[in-house]
N, C-alpha and C positions, 0 to 999 in steps of 0.2 A: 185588858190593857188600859181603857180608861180609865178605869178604877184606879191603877199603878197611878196614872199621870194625875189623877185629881189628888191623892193623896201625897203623890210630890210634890204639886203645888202648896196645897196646906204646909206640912214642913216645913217648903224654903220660906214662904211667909215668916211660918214662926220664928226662923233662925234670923230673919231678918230682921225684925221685929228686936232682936236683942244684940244687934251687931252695932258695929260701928258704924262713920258715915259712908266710905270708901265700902265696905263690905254689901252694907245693905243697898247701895243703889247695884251691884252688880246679880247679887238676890234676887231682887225683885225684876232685875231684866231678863234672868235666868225662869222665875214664876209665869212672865210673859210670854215667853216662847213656850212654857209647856204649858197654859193657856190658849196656843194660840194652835198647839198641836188638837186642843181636843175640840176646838172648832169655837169657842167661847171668847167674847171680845174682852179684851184686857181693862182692867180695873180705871186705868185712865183712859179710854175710851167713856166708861159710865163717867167720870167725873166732868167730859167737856160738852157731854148731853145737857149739863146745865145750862136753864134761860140765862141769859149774862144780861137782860133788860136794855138792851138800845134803844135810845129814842128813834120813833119813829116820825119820818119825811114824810111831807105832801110834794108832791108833784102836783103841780099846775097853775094858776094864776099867781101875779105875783105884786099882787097889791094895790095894782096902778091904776 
């Protein structure tokens, strides 16, 4: 059965991949769900793992 579901995701990707704008965002939420059936985190999940580089605070004295 995962087999089925991983191969459907591949698919809808690809049809995505060549649809319009309206089609492919409903695609790719349709790849999510059957992502998310097989236990695997969705592809925007990997994307907000990225460092985004805040600066970082000090806490403590303050100059005086």
């Amino acid at each position: 059965m995962n087999e089925f579901i991983a191969e459907r995701v591949k698919l809808v990707r690809q049809l995505a991949d060549k649809a319009d704008p309206f089609t492919r965002t409903r695609l790719l939420k349709l790849a999510e769900r059957y992502e998310e059936r097989l236990g695997l985190p969705s592809r925007a999940m990997h994307q907000r793992k990225e460092h985004i580089g805040l600066p970082s605070v000090s806490i403590g004295s303050t100059g005086r």
